[in-house]
Each structure stands twice: as structure tokens, then as C-alpha cells.
C-alpha positions, 0 to 999 in steps of 0.5 A: 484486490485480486492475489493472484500467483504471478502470471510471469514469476521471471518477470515480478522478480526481473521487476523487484530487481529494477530497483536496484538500478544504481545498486546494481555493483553492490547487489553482484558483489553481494551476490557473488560473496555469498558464493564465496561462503559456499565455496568456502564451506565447500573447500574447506571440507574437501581440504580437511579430507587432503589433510587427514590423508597427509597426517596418515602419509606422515605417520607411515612414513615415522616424520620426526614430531617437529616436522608432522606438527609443523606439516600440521599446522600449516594444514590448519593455517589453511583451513583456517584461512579458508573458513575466515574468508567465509566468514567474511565474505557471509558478513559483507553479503548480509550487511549489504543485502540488508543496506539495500534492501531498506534503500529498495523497500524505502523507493517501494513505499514512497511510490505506492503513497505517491500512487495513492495520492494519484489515483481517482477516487472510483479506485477506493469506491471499489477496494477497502482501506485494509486491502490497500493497507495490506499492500504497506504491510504484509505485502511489504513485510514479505518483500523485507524477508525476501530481499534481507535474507533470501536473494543472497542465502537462495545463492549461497544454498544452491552454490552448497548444492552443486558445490556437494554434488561436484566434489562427490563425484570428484572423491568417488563416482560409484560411492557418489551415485547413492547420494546422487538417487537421493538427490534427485528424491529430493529436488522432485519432492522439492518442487512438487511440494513447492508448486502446492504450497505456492498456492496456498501462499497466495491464498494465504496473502489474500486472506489476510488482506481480507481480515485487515479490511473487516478489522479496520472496518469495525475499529472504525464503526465500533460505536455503532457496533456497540450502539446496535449490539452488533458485537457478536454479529461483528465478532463472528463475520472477524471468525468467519475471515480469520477461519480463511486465514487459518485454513489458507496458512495452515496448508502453506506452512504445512507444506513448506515445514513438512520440507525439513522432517522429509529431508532430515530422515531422508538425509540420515537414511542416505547417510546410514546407505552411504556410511555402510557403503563406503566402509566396505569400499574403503576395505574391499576397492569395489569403489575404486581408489578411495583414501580414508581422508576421502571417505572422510570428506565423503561422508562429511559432505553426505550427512550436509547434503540436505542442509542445502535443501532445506534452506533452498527450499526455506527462501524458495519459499519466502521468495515465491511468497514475497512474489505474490506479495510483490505482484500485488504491489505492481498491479497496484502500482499500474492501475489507472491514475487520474487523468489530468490534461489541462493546461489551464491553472491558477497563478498566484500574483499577489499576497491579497487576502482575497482569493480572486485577487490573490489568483488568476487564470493562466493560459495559452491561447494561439500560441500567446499565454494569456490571463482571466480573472477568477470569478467563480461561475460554474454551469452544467450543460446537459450532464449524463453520468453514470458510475456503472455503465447503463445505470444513470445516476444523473440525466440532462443536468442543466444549472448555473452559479454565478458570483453571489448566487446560492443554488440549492439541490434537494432530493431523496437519497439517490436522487444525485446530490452529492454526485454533482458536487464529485463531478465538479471536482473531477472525481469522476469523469462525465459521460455526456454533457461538459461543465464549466468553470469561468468558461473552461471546460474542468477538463481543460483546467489543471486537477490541483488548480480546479480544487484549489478553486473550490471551497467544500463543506460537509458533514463529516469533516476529516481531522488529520493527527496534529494541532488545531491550528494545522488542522485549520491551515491544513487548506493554506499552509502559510496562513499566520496565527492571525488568520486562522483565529479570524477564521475560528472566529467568524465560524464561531470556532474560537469559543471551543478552541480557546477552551481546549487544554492548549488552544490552538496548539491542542494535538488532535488524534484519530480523526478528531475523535476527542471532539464532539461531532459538532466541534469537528464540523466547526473546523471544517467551517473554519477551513472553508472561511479561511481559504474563501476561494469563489466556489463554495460547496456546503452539504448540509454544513451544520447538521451536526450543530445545535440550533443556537450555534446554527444560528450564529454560524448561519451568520457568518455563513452569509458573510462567507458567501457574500460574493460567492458560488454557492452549492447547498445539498439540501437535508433540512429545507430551513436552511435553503429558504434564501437560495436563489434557485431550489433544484429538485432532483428525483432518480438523477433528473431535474423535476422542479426548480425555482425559489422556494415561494415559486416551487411552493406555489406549484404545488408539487414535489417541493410543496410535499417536502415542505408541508411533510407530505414527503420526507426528505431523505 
């Protein structure tokens, strides 16, 4: 996933704002009381350099005690109330930055897993699990510390800076024109720093996505990394990435923390020029009118001048980076979702157990909707696809099932196999050719009606974190008990599932790792028994089984698909000896096809798989 600076910075932060549409009052008062803080911090300072001139005014002209304290302390009072007010409105604005932010990034996270879901499989066949995972994350988590604290801070921080600027030149303009030069020193160093350390911020996002990826990588494939002494091959391509990281971090924060030494030394040399400045001016008048209550205030708001800066410059910073961040969210959120125009779908009508009674067909035909009953008869008609264009994978694919019929593909890797089984289920659009499903072109029927029709079996069967039991259903949620321990049963489940520690109800963790690979795909044979829609698709279902337990679920296999499409992807030729029609593919073409004594007869590429001439792959 590319991390790029945004193209339009105005637009990435016009569109973070759009999620405040509702919030929009609370976000402007939000706002508006950090410039009360400001301003607050502003005039409490210029005010306190009006009350050490009415002190002086007072001693010189000999007020009785009583009068100067009562003078006095309603100059404190003032302040007091000045400074409170600041204290109250920084409060309010924290609070409700922090309440809408958490209602901003809750609406964020809930549209990138509903775009997730949305989105064609080709989109994760060319981005890895930690890129996309780094958008939850890092890109989230720099969003938190944008929208928590610096929208509202990056307001109070420039309000202190013009807010110094204006009451310089309002207590003196000569005096007020130093601090003006350094100023201007610092708002250039500002942005040309900025501008660097923005790029190296990007760089900084995408590398760590990058490190994200390999380290899901491995934690995934650490069996075989251990299995294959790869540790230290794997530990160095970790290195190798992280170096990256490093490297791209090290220059962003370098340049984002050499802010703060430029402007503190640079503040104390101003404040040293301007301390020496205003004392002579104080003394001779070369200045103009200067009272020593402005002085005070004078140096006062000379020694704060860089505060501003550096925290200007701080959520400036997180600001830009939460852009980034933020771009890649929206380019994420705009990719092309799947398409799904079909206006034909499944109507449940009853509670029968059986799917083809349970659903039908609904759809509109001359303006009148009209029913067909599921039946399961898929046919491909001169299939072209290719995943990159020019390359085909699958050339002229011609083939039918029908109900009660199981067709086989065998073939080498890369031949095609499993390419069919995704161009059933529209994970990928054809090229050329149509397929059918009862007689509607898949494109015509509705996404989540055509895979509710299908059945899938493969090897390595997903486990989600749950019980058994909701592993099981996880194919038809409202299945009772019953059900589910029929299914276990006829899969040949149930033996390993009433010895876990809790049965049914045995919480299963990170994909099903405290199950062996065999007990895994049992439960996918489960899921499949229970659900029983016409189509089923079984790639090479119990390759991960023993012979014995093979033998007994091959039993309740042909119960299952008694009355059934079946599609076998073929890895071991003994388990498709009893298909209606073997297909043999090579290099995405259909070269044989036919039973297994008709293929075995002619003597050809079959009859090489079958006899071990060739390996079948």
C-alpha cells in the first residue's frame, strides 16, 4: 500500500472533518474555547504589566494602606478571574476534543472493516494482512493524537502567537520590532524544517506497515520457520525492515526535536537583546513612552515567544503525520469494492431442513417477480480468465453439473484448479465466457445469495476464536444443538469433539492451533454437512486425515453428496475414481475428459498420472 504525502493536504484534513458532520457545534465551541485559553493567557499577562504601573501610581502618590490593598486586590481578583476563565474554557475544550474524537475514530474503524468485508479478493492477492492491519493501528493511532490533542492545541498555539505579536507592538513598536526579527527566524526554520520532516514522516508510516507485514508473516509461519532452520534467515529479513524503520524514524523525529534546542536558545538570546534593550529604553526614552509595568509585560511576553513555537511546531507535526496516515485510510476506503448487481436471490420459505426446499429462486421478469426452484446445476461456457491481462490462466472452459453428479479436475500446479472453484464464487470476474447457476448468469444472481448456495471444502479450513459449537454454525447461525452433533456425526467429528476438555462449548484460539490439522479440516466437513446447499466444492477434503478416518468420512461424503453438484479438486487420483466425468487441465486448457476407465483407456495424460508416469502436483 503506497504512503504517500497527501496530494491535496486541505483536502485529507477537509475530509477528517467531515466526520464531524453532527458534531459540527461542539467541534466550534471546542475550538473557540481553546482560543479563549489563549486569550486568556494573553491578557492575563498584559493586565498584570497595568497592575504593577497602578501599584507604582499608588505608592507615589502615598494612598493610605487600606486603599492600596483594597486597589490591590481587586487587581488580583481580576487576574484571578482571567486565569480561572482559562482554566475552564482549556478544561471544556480537552473533554470535548477527547468525546469526539473517540465518536470520529469509532465511525473510522467501523467503515474500514465494513470496506474490508466489501472489497474482491484480488485487493488481498496484492496487499499483505500487516499493511492492511496497519491501517487499524498506526494510521488509527496517529489520527488518536491528532484529533485528541492537537486540532484544538494547534488553535490555542497560534492564538498565543498573534496574540505576542499584537500586544508587543501594542506595549512598544521599536522595542517590539527585535522580537519581530526573531520571529520571522523562527517561522522560516518552522516550515523548512517542517517540509523535510514531512517527508521523512511518510516514509516513516510506510515502513512501519512494512515491518508489520513481515512480523505477522513469521508469527504465522513459525513452524516452518523452525521446521526449515530459517530463524536466522527470517531474523535478518526482521533486521533488514526494521533498519528502514529506524532510519526513516530517526530522520523524522530528528527533525521534529531539533525544533525545541533551535527555539529555546534562539528565545534566551532574543530575551537577553530585548532585556538589555528595554532597560536602556526604560532609562533614556529612545523607545518612546515605556512604563516599567510595560516593561514588565514586555519581557514577560519576549521570554514566552517561543513557547508558541514549540508547541506549534509539535502538533504541526502530528497533524502532518496523522495526514499521512490518514490518506492512506481514504485511499483504502475508495478502492474499488466488489461489484454486485444481481437482482436474483435466495428466499427462504420455510424451515425445512433440506436447502432446495427451505430456498428459492426470486426474481423479476417483465415487471412480475417470479420463483425457480434450487436445483444446483452449474455450467461453464467457454471460460477465458486471466488474473494479469495477457496471462491466461484458464482458455475455453467448457463443463456441467447437474444434481447428483460429481465432476473431477486434476492437473499439475498451475494448471487452473482452484481458479475455477474462485470464478464460481465471483471472486474474480471472467474475461470472456458466462457461467451459470440454474440458468442465471452468477453475475446476475446477488453476491451473498450465490454463496449462501454453495458448499466449500478445502484444506486448510479457517477457525475463528469461539466454541466448537459456533465454529460449526458459524455456516447457519440459528442451527439448534441437535443439528450441529448430527453434522459432527455424519463427518465423523463427534469422536474428538466429545473428547475435548468441554465438548462442544471447547473455546477455540488463533485459527484452531490447539487442533491437529486433521481434527481442523473435520470441522470444515462439518460446516459443510451442516449447511448442505446443492453445490458442494471439495479441494481435496481430507488430505489431512488418516487413512482410517478417510475411509469413514468418504462414507458420509457420499451421503452428503447424494443428490448434489459436486466439484473435486483432485491431489490423490483415489479419491475421484467414482466421479461422473474426470476433467484434466494443463496450462488453463481442458486436454482430457471423461471417466476414469475411458481416460485410462486412452492412454494419455490421465494414464500417466494414474500408472506414475507423471506426478500429480
Amino acid at each position: 500500500m503506497k504512503s504517500a504525502r497527501p496530494a491535496n493536504l486541505s483536502k485529507t484534513l477537509l475530509r477528517i472533518l467531515s466526520y464531524f458532520k453532527g458534531k459540527r457545534i461542539l467541534l466550534f465551541l471546542a475550538l473557540f474555547t481553546a482560543m479563549l485559553t489563549g486569550l486568556a493567557n494573553i491578557f492575563g499577562t498584559l493586565f498584570s504589566g497595568g497592575v504593577t504601573d497602578h501599584i507604582l501610581a499608588n505608592v507615589q502618590a502615598s494612598l493610605p494602606f487600606e486603599e492600596g490593598m483594597k486597589s490591590l486586590l481587586k487587581d488580583i481578583f481580576v487576574i484571578a478571574s482571567i486565569y480561572a476563565g482559562g482554566v475552564f474554557c482549556a478544561l471544556f475544550h480537552n473533554e470535548v476534543m477527547v468525546y469526539l474524537t473517540q465518536k470520529v475514530l469509532y465511525k473510522i474503524r467501523s467503515e474500514l472493516m465494513a470496506k474490508m468485508q466489501s472489497l474482491p479478493i484480488s485487493y488481498f492477492d496484492t496487499h499483505t494482512n500487516g499493511e492492511i492491519m496497519s491501517l487499524f493501528t498506526n494510521d488509527v493511532d496517529a489520527l488518536v493524537n491528532a484529533l485528541n490533542d492537537s486540532f484544538a492545541n494547534i488553535v490555542l498555539s497560534l492564538t498565543n502567537m498573534i496574540g505576542t505579536i499584537v500586544c508587543l507592538f501594542l506595549i512598544n513598536i521599536p522595542l517590539s520590532m527585535i522580537v519581530f526579527i526573531f520571529i520571522i527566524i523562527m517561522f522560516v526554520f518552522l516550515f523548512s524544517n517542517a517540509r523535510v520532516s514531512r517527508k521523512y514522516f511518510r516514509q516513516q508510516q510506510k515502513e512501519l506497515a512494512k515491518v508489520n507485514s513481515v512480523v505477522e508473516e513469521d508469527i504465522e509461519g513459525i513452524k516452518v520457520i523452525k521446521a526449515f532452520h530459517h530463524e536466522e534467515k527470517s531474523y535478518q529479513k526482521f533486521i533488514q525492515y526494521n533498519e528502514s524503520w529506524r532510519s526513516a524514524a530517526t530522520h523524522a523525529f530528528f527533525h521534529t526535536q531539533v525544533n525545541i534546542p533551535f527555539f529555546v536558545s534562539l528565545s534566551y538570546f532574543n530575551f537577553s537583546v530585548s532585556s538589555v534593550a528595554g532597560v536602556i529604553a526604560l532609562a533614556t526614552g529612545w523607545a518612546g513612552a515605556l512604563t516599567f509595568g510595560g516593561l514588565q509585560s514586555y519581557l514577560v511576553f519576549t521570554r514566552n515567544a517561543c513557547q508558541p513555537f514549540n508547541y506549534f511546531t509539535m502538533h504541526l507535526n502530528n497533524i502532518l503525520s496523522a495526514s499521512a496516515g490518514a490518506e492512506r485510510i481514504f485511499q483504502f476506503l475508495d478502492s474499488k469494492e466488489e461489484v454486485d448487481e444481481g437482482k436474483v436471490k435466495l428466499v427462504k420459505k420455510n424451515d425445512e431442513k433440506d436447502f432446495s426446499s427451505r430456498y428459492v429462486w426470486q426474481y423479476e421478469e417483465d415487471g412480475i417477480l417470479k420463483e425457480r426452484k434450487v436445483e444446483g446445476v452449474i455450467h461453464f461456457e467457454n471460460v477465458h480468465f486471466s488474473y494479469v491481462k495477457g496471462n491466461e490462466i484458464l482458455k475455453g472452459i467448457t463443463f456441467t453439473v447437474s444434481p447428483g453428479k460429481k465432476v473431477a479436475f486434476v492437473g499439475s500446479t498451475g494448471a487452473g484448479k482452484t481458479t475455477i472453484i474462485s470464478l464460481l464464487a465471483r471472486f474474480y470476474p471472467i474475461d470472456e465466457g458466462v457461467i451459470t447457476y440454474d440458468g442465471f448468469p452468477i453475475e446476475d444472481i446477488q453476491l451473498e445469495s450465490l454463496r449462501r448456495a454453495i458448499s466449500m471444502v478445502t484444506q486448510d479450513t479457517h477457525l475463528f476464536t469461539g466454541s466448537i459449537a459456533d465454529n460449526i454454525s458459524y455456516v447457519r447461525r440459528h442451527s439448534t444443538r441437535e443439528e450441529i452433533q448430527e453434522a459432527a456425526k455424519s463427518s465423523q467429528a463427534d469422536s474428538f469433539i466429545s473428547r475435548s476438555p468441554k465438548g462442544y462449548d471447547t473455546i477455540l484460539y488463533d485459527d484452531g492451533s490447539n487442533l491437529s490439522e486433521g481434527q481442523r479440516q473435520l470441522l470444515g466437513l462439518t460446516r459443510a454437512t451442516l449447511n448442505q446447499p446443492p453445490v458442494l466444492i471439495l479441494d481435496e477434503a481430507t488430505s489431512n486425515i488418516d487413512t482410517r478416518s478417510e475411509l469413514l468420512i468418504q462414507q458420509g461424503l457420499k451421503k452428503l453428496m447424494k443428490q448434489r453438484s459436486v466439484i473435486v479438486i483432485a491431489h490423490r487420483l483415489s479419491t475421484i475414481k467414482d466421479s461422473d466425468e474426470i476433467i484434466v487441465l494443463q496450462h488453463g486448457s481442458i486436454i482430457e475428459r471423461g471417466t476414469q476407465q475411458e481416460l485410462l483407456a486412452l492412454k494419455g495424460a490421465y494414464y500417466d498420472l494414474y500408472t506414475g508416469k507423471v506426478e500429480l502436483s
